[in-house]
N, CA, C and O atoms as a GROMACS GRO file, in nm:
protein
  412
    1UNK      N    1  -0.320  -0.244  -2.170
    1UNK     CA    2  -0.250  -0.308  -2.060
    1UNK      C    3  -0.313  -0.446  -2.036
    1UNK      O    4  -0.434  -0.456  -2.013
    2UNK      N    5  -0.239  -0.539  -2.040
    2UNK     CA    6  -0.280  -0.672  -2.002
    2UNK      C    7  -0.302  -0.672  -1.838
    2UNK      O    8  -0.246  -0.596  -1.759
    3UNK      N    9  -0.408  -0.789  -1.804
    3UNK     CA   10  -0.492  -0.790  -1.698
    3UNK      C   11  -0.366  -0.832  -1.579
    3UNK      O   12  -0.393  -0.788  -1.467
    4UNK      N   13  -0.296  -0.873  -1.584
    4UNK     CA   14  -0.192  -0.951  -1.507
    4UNK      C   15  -0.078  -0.822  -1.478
    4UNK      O   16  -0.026  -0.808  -1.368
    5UNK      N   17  -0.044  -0.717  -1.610
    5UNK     CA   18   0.059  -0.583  -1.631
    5UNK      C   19  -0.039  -0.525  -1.498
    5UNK      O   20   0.024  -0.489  -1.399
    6UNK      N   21  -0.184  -0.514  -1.493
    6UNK     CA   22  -0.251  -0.389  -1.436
    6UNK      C   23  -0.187  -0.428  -1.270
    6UNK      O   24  -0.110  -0.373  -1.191
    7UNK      N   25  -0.286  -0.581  -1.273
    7UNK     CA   26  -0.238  -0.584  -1.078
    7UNK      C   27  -0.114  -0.631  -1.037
    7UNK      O   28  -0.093  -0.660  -0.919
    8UNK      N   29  -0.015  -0.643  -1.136
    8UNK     CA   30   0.123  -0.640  -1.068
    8UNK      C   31   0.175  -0.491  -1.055
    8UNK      O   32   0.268  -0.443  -0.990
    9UNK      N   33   0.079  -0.433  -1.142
    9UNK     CA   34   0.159  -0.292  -1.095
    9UNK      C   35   0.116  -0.190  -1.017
    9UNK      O   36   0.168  -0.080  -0.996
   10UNK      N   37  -0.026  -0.259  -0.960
   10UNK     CA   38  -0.095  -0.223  -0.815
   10UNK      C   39   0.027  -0.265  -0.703
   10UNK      O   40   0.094  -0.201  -0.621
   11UNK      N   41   0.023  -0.332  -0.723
   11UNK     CA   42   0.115  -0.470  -0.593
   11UNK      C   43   0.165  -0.544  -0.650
   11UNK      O   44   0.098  -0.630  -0.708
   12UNK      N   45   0.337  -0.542  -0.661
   12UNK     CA   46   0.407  -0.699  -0.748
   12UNK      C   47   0.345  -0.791  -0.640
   12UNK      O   48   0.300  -0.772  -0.527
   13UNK      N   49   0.363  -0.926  -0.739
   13UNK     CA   50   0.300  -1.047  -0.708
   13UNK      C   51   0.159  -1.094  -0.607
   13UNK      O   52   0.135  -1.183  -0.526
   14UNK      N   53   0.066  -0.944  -0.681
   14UNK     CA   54  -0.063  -0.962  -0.626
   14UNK      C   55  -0.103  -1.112  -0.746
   14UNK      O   56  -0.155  -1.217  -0.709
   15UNK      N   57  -0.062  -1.078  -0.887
   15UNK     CA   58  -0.126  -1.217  -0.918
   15UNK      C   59  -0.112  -1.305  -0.902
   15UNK      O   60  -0.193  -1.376  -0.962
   16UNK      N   61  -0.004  -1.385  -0.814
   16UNK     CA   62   0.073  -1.499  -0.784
   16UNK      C   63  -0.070  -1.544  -0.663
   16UNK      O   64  -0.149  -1.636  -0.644
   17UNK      N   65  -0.036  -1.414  -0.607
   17UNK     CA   66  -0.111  -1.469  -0.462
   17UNK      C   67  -0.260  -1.489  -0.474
   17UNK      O   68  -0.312  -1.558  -0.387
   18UNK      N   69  -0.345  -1.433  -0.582
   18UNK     CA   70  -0.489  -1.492  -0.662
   18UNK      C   71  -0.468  -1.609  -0.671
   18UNK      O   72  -0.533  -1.695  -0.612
   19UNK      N   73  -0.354  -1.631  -0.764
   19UNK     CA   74  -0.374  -1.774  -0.831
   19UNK      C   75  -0.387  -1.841  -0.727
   19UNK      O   76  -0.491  -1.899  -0.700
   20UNK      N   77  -0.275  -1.843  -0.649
   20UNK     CA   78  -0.269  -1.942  -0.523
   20UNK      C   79  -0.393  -1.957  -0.458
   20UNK      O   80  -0.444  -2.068  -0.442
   21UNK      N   81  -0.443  -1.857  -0.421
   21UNK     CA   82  -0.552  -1.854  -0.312
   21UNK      C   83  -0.651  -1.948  -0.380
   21UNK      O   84  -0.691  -2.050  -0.323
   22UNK      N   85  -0.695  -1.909  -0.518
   22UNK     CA   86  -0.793  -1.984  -0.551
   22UNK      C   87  -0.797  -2.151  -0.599
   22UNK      O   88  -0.878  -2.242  -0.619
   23UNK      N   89  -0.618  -2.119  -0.601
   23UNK     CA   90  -0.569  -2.265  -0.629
   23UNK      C   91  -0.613  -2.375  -0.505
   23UNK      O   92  -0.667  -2.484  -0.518
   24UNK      N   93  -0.564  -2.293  -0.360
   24UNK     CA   94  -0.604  -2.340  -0.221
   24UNK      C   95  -0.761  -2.357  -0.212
   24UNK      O   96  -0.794  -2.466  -0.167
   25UNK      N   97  -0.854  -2.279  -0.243
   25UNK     CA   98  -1.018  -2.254  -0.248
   25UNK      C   99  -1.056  -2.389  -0.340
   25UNK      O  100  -1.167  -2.439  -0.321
   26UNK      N  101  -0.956  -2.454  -0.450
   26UNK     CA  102  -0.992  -2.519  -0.564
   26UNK      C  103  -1.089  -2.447  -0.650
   26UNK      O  104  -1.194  -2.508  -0.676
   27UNK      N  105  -1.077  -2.360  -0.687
   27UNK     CA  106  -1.171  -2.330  -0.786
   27UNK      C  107  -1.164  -2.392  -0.932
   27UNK      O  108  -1.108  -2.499  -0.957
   28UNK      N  109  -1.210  -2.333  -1.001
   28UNK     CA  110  -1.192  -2.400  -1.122
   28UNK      C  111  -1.130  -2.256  -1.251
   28UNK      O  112  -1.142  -2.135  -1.236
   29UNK      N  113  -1.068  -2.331  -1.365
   29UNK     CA  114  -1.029  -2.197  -1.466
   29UNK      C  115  -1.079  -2.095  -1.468
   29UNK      O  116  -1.004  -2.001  -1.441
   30UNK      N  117  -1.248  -2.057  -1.506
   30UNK     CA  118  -1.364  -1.981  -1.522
   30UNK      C  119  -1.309  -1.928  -1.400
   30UNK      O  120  -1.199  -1.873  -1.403
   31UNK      N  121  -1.383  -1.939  -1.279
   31UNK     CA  122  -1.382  -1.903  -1.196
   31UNK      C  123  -1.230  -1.763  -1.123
   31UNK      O  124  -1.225  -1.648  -1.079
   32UNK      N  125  -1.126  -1.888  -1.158
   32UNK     CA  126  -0.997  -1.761  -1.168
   32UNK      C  127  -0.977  -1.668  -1.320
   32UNK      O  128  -0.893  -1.579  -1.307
   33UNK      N  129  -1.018  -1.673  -1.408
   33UNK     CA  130  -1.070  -1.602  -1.523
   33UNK      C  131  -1.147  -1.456  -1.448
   33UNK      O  132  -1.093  -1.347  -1.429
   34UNK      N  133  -1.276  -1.495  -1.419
   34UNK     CA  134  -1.361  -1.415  -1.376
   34UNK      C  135  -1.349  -1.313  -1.246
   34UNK      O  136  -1.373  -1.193  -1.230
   35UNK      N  137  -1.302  -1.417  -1.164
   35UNK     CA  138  -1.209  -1.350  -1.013
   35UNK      C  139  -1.066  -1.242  -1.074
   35UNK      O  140  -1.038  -1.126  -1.044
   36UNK      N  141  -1.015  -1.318  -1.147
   36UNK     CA  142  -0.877  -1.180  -1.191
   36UNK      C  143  -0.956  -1.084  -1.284
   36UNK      O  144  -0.901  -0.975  -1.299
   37UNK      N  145  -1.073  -1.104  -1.349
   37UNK     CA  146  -1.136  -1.002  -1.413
   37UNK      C  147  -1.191  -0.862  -1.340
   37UNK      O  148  -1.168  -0.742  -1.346
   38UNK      N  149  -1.272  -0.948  -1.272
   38UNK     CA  150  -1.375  -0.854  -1.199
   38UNK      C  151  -1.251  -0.777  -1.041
   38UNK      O  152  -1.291  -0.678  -0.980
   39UNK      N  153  -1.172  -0.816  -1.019
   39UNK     CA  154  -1.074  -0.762  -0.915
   39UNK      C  155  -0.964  -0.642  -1.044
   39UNK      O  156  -0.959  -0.521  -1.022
   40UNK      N  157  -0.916  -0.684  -1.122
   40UNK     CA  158  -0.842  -0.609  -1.235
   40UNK      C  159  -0.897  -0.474  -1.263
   40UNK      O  160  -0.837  -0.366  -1.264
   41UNK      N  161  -1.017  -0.498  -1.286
   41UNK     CA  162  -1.167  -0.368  -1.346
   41UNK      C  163  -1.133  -0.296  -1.200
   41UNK      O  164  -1.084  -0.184  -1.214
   42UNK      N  165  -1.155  -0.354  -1.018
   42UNK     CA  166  -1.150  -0.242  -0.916
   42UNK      C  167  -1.068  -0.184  -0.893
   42UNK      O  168  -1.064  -0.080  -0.828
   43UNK      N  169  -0.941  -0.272  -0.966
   43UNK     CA  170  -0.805  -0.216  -0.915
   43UNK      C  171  -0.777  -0.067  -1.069
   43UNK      O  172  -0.697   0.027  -1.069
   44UNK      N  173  -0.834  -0.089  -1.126
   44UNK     CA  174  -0.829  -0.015  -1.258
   44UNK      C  175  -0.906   0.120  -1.201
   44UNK      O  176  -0.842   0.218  -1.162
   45UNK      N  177  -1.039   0.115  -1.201
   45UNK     CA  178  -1.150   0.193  -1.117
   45UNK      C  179  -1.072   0.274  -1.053
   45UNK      O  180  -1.091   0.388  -1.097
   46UNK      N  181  -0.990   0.272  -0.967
   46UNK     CA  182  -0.892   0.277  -0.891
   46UNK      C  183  -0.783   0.354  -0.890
   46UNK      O  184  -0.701   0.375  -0.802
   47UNK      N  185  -0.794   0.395  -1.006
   47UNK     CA  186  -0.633   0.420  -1.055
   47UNK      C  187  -0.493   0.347  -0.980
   47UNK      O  188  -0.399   0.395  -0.917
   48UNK      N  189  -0.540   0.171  -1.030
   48UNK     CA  190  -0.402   0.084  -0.974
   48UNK      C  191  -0.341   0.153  -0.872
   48UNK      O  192  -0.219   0.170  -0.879
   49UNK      N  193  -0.424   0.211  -0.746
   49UNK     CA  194  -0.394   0.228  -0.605
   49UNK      C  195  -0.382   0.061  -0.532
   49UNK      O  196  -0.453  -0.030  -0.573
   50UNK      N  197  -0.297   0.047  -0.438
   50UNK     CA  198  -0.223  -0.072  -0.385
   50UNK      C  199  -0.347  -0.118  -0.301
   50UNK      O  200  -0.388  -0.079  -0.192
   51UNK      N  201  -0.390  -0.205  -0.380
   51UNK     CA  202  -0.568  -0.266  -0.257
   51UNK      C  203  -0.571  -0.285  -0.144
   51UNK      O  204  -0.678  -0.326  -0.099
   52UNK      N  205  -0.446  -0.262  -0.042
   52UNK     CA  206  -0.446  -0.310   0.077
   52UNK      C  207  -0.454  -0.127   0.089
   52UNK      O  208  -0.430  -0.085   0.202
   53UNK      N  209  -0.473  -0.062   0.022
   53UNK     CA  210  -0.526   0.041   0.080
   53UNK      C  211  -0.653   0.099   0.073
   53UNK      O  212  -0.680   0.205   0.129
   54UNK      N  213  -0.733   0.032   0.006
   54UNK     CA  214  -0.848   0.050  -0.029
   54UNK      C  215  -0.953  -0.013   0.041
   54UNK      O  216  -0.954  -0.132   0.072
   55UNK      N  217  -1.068   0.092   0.072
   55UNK     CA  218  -1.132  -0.029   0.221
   55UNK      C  219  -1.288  -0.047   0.172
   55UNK      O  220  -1.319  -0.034   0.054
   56UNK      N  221  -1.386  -0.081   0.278
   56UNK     CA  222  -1.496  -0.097   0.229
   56UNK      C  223  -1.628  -0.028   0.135
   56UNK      O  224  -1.723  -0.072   0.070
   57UNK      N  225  -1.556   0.141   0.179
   57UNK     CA  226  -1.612   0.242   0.072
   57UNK      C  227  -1.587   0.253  -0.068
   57UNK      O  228  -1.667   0.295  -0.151
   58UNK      N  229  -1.446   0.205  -0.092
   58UNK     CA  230  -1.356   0.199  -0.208
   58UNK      C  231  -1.464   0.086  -0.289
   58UNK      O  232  -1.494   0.109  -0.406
   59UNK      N  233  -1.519  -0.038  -0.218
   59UNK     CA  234  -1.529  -0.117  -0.322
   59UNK      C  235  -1.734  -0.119  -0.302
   59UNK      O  236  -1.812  -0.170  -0.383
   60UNK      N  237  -1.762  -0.068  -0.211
   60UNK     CA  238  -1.901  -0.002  -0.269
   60UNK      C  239  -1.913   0.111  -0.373
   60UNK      O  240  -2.015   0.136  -0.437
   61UNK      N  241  -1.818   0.165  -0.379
   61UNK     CA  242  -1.809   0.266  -0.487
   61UNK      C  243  -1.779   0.230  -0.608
   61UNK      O  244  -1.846   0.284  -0.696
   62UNK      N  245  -1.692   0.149  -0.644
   62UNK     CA  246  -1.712   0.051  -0.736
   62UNK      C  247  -1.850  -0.044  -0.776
   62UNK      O  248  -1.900  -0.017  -0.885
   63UNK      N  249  -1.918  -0.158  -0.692
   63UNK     CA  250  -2.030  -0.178  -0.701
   63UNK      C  251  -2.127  -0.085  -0.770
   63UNK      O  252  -2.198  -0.105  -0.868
   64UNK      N  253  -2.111   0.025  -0.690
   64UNK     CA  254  -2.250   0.118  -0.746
   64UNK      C  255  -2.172   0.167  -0.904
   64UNK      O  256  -2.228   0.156  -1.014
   65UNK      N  257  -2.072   0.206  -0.888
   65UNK     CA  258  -2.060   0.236  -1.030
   65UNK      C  259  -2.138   0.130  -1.139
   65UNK      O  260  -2.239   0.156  -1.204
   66UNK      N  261  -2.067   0.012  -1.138
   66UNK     CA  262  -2.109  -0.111  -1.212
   66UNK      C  263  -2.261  -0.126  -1.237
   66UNK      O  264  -2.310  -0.154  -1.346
   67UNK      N  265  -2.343  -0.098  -1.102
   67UNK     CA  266  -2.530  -0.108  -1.124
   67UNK      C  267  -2.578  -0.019  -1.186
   67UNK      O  268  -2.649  -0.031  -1.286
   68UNK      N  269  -2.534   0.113  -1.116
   68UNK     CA  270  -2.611   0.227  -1.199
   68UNK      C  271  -2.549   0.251  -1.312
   68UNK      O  272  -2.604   0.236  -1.421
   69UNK      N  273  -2.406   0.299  -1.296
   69UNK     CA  274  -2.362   0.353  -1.418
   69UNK      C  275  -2.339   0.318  -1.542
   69UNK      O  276  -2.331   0.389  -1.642
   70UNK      N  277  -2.324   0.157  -1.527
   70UNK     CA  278  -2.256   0.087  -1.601
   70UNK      C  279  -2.404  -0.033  -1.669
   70UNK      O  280  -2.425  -0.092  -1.775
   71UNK      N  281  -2.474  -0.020  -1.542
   71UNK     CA  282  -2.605  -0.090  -1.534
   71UNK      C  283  -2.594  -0.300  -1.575
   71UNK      O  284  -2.651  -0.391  -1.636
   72UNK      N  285  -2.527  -0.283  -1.524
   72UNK     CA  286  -2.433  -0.487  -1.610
   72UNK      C  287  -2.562  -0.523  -1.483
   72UNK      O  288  -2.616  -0.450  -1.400
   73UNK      N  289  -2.580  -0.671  -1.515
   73UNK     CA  290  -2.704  -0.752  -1.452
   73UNK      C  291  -2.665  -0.746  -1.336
   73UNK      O  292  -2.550  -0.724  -1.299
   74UNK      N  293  -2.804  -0.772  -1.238
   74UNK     CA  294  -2.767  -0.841  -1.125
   74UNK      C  295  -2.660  -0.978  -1.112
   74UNK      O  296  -2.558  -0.979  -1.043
   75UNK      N  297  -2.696  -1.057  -1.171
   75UNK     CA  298  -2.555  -1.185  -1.186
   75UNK      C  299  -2.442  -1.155  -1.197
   75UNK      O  300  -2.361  -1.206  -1.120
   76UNK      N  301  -2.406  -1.076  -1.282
   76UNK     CA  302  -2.249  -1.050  -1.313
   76UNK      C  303  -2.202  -0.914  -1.178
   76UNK      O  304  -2.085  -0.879  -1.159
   77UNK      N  305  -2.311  -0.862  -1.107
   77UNK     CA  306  -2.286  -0.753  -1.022
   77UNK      C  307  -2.261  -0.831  -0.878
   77UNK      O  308  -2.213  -0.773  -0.781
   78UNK      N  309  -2.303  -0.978  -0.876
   78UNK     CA  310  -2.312  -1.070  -0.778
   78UNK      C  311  -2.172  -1.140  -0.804
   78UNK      O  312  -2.093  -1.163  -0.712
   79UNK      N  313  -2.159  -1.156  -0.877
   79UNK     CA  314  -2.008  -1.221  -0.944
   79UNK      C  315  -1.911  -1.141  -0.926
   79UNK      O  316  -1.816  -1.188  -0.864
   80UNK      N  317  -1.902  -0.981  -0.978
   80UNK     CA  318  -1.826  -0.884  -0.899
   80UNK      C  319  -1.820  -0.889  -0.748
   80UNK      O  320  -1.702  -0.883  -0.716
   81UNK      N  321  -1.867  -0.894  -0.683
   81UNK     CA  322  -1.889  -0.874  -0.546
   81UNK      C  323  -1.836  -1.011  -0.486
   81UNK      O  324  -1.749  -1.002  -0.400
   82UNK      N  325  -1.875  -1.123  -0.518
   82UNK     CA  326  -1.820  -1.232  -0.499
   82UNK      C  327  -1.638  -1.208  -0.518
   82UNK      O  328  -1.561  -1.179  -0.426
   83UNK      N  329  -1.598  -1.229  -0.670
   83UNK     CA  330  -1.464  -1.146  -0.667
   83UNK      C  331  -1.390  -1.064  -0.551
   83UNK      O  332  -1.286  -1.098  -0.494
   84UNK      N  333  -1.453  -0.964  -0.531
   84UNK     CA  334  -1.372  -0.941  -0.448
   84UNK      C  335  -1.389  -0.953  -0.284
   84UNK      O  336  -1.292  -0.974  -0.211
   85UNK      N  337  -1.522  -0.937  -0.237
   85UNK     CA  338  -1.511  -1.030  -0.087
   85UNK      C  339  -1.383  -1.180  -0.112
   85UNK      O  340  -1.302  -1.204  -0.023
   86UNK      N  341  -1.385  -1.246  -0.212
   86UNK     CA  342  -1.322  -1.342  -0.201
   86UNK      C  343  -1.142  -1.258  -0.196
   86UNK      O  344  -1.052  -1.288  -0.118
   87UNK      N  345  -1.139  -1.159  -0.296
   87UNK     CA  346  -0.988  -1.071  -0.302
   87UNK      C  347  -0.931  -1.071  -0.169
   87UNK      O  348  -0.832  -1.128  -0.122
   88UNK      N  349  -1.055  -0.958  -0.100
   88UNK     CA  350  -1.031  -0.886   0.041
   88UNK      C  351  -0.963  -1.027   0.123
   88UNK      O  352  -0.842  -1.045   0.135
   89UNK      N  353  -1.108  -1.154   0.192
   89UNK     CA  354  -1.088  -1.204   0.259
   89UNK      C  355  -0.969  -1.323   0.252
   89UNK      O  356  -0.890  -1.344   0.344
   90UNK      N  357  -0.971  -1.416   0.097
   90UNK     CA  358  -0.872  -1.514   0.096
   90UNK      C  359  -0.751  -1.456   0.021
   90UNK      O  360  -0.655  -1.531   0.007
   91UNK      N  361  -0.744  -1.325  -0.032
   91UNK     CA  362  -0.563  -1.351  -0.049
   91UNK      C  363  -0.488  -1.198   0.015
   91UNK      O  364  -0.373  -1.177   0.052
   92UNK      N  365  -0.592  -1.119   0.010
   92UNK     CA  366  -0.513  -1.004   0.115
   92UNK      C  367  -0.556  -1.023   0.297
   92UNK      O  368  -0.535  -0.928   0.372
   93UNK      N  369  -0.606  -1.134   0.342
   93UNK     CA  370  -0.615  -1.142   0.435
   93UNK      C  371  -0.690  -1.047   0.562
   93UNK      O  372  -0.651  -1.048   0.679
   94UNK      N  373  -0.822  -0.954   0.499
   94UNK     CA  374  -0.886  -0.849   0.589
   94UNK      C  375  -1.015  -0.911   0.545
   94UNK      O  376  -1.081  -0.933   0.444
   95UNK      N  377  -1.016  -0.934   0.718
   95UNK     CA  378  -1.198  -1.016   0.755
   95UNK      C  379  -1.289  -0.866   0.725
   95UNK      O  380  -1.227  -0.761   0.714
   96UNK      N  381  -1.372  -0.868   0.718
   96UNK     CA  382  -1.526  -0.780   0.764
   96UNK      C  383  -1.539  -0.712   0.655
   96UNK      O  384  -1.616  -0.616   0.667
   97UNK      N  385  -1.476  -0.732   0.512
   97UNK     CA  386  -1.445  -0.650   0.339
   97UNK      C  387  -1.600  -0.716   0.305
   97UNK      O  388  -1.664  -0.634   0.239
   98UNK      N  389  -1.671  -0.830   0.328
   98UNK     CA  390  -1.833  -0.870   0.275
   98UNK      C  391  -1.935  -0.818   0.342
   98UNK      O  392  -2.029  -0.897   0.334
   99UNK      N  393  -1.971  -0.699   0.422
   99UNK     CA  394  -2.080  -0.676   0.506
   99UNK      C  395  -2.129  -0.528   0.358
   99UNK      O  396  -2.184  -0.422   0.387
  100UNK      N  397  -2.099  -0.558   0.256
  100UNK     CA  398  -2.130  -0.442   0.132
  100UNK      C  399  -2.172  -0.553   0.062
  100UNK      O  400  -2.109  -0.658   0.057
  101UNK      N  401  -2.254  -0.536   0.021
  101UNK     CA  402  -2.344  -0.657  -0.055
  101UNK      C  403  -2.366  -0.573  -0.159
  101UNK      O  404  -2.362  -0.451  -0.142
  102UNK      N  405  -2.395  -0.634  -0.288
  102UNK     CA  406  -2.421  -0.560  -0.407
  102UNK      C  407  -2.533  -0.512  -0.412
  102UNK      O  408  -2.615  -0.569  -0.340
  103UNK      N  409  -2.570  -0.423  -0.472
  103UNK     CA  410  -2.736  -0.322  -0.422
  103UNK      C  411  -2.813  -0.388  -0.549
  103UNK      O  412  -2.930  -0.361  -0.572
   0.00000   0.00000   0.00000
């Protein structure tokens, strides 16, 4: 499944509204590369459940998967986490999704 097939079929035109957001944020290519990566993998995690239903336990549970289980660096576990506090707060619009910090 292509990365774009997964979260449109969480939520049509969840990827529209990434792009945008980060388009608005200015980010740069990498950056929306890495942001639709690391959000794609939670929504996957997930079983492509609709993210506006998924709350702050949903994506510590993810986190911890990634450290322990998966064991990927601190950087790229900071980069996940970044991802999606940025998901939660700039394109689905729910404040208080960053008080889960990556362990």
């Amino acid at each position: 499944m292509e990365i774009t097939q997964a979260l449109e079929q969480s939520q049509p035109g969840l990827v529209g509204r990434v792009k945008n957001a980060i388009r608005t944020q200015h980010l740069n290519q990498r950056a929306e590369q890495n942001y639709l990566h690391w959000i794609t993998r939670f929504v996957l995690f997930h079983d492509l459940k609709d993210p506006d239903t998924l709350g702050c336990e949903d994506r510590q549970e993810f986190l911890s998967y990634l450290g322990d289980r998966i064991e990927i660096s601190r950087a790229r576990l900071n980069q996940a986490s970044q991802a999606l506090t940025f998901f939660y707060e700039d394109v689905l619009g729910k404040v208080g999704m960053s008080e889960t910090a990556a362990a």
